[in-house]
C-alpha positions, 0 to 999 in steps of 0.5 A: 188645548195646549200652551207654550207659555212664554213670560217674564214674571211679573205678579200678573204672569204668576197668575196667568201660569196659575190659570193655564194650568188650571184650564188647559195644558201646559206643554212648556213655559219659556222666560224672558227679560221684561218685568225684571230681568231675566234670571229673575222672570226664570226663577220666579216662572221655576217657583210658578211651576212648583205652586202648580205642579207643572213638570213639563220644562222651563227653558230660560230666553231671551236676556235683552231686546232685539236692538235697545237696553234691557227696560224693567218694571221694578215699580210695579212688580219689584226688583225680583218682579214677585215682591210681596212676600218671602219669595220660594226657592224653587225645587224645579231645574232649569230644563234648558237656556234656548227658549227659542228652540224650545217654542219651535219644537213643542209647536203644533196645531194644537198649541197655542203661544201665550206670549205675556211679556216681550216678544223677543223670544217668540220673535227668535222662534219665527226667525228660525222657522218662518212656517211656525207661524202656520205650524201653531194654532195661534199666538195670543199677545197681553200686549199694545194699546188701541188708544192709551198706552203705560208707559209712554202716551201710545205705548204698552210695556210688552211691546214698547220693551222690545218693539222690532220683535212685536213687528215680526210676531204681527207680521208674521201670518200667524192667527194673532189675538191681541189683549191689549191695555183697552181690554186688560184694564177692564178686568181689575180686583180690588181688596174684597175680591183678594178676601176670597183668595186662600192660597195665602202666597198668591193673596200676599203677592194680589194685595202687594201688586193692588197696593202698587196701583193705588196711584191709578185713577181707576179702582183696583189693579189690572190682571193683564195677563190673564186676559191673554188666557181666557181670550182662547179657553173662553172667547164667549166672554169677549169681544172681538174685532179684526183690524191690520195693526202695525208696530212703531219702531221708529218714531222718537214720541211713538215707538213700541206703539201698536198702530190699530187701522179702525178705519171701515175701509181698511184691508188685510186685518193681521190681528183679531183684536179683543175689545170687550171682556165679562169682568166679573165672569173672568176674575171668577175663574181667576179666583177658582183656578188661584184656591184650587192651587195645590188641591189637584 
């Protein structure tokens, strides 16, 4: 099973690298403005392929939204989108700056496309081959919400920060597994779980983003991304149902919502949607995949 990871790291994002890498394989990772902005996400994507000792390319995307200002998460990942400890230089080079290019050439029935942040580049990709869509085994979004969103009452931040480019993605015919907030929320970690850790960077990045979620109601800080992941190399621990979801990009209180049809009558499911997820059962291979960093 192969990967093209496409990602705006993010605390979240270091750590669903960390667990490709581990599982399956790796062909490239490709970056994009989300979290924080883009040269910031490629360097720490850079420093997420030294922690693992991936050498397959990096390739920078997309620097803004198809049709908006670029919209960040300082608040959450800080301004470099990996705040928490003295950040790597990294070793790698940049492979090349078309993220686009890079998704539609590595693309193959054996590849699926994680898309962890914003769906511009892989959006980008579609435009320019409209049969990726049917070329690629699938495409697994950590992003939307079924019910509640973060960052207005209905929308999720991946797809908010650039919701014309989510539309194309699930529009698009391609085999589509959304991790949404419903689901990613369900799989948190809290201090003790961070004392199991001993890749000390990574533990030092978990107790800062746990830190920047003590606002929550909720215990313990999301591992989002991840999910994202684990839905395609473990899709025994979740489940699934199919739906037709749609993307607002109009609405003045909805945009960036993504609109799941639950009614039992409803035609055409696009989207196979994750509902339910084995928490305990996914932070294990999270903390399995983060203490065999640099031991393989």
């Amino acid at each position: 099973m192969r990967f093209i990871v496409d990602t705006d790291p993010g605390h979240d994002d270091l750590i669903a690298i960390i667990l490709t890498h581990d599982l399956a394989e790796i062909t490239a990772v490709t970056t994009v403005s989300g979290n924080a902005p883009l040269r910031e996400t490629t360097v720490n994507s850079l420093v997420a392929a030294d922690l693992v000792g991936f050498d397959g390319p990096v390739v920078a995307g997309a620097d803004r939204p198809r049709s908006r200002e670029p919209a960040h998460a300082a608040a959450v990942h800080g301004e470099t989108g990996l705040d928490g400890a003295p950040r790597p230089e990294p070793v790698r080079q940049l492979a090349g700056t078309d993220a686009a290019a890079a998704i539609v050439e590595l693309a193959d029935a054996d590849t699926w496309i994680a898309a962890i942040g914003p769906l511009t580049n892989v959006a980008a990709a579609l435009d320019r081959d409209p049969d990726l869509a049917h070329r690629v085994a699938g495409i697994t979004v950590m992003g939307g919400a079924v019910a509640m969103g973060n960052v207005t009452a209905v929308a999720e931040f991946n797809v908010w920060a650039d919701p014309e480019a989510a539309d194309i993605v699930f529009r698009s015919g391609a085999r589509v597994v959304m991790c949404g907030l419903d689901l990613t929320t369900q799989v948190r970690y809290d201090e003790a779980w961070v004392d199991t850790i001993t890749q000390p960077y990574v533990a030092a990045l978990l107790r800062h983003y746990l830190a920047n979620h003590r606002y929550l109601e909720a215990a313990g800080a999301p591992l989002h991304d991840p999910c994202a992941v684990l839905a395609v190399t473990h899709p025994e621990l979740f489940e699934f149902t199919d739906h037709p979801v749609t993307v607002e990009c109009a609405g003045e209180l909805t945009r960036g919502m993504t609109v799941v049809d639950r009614r039992p009558w409803a035609r055409d499911a696009n989207v196979s949607v994750a509902v339910t997820v084995d928490a305990p059962a996914a932070l294990e291979l999270v903390a399995g995949a983060i203490n065999r960093v640099g031991r393989r």
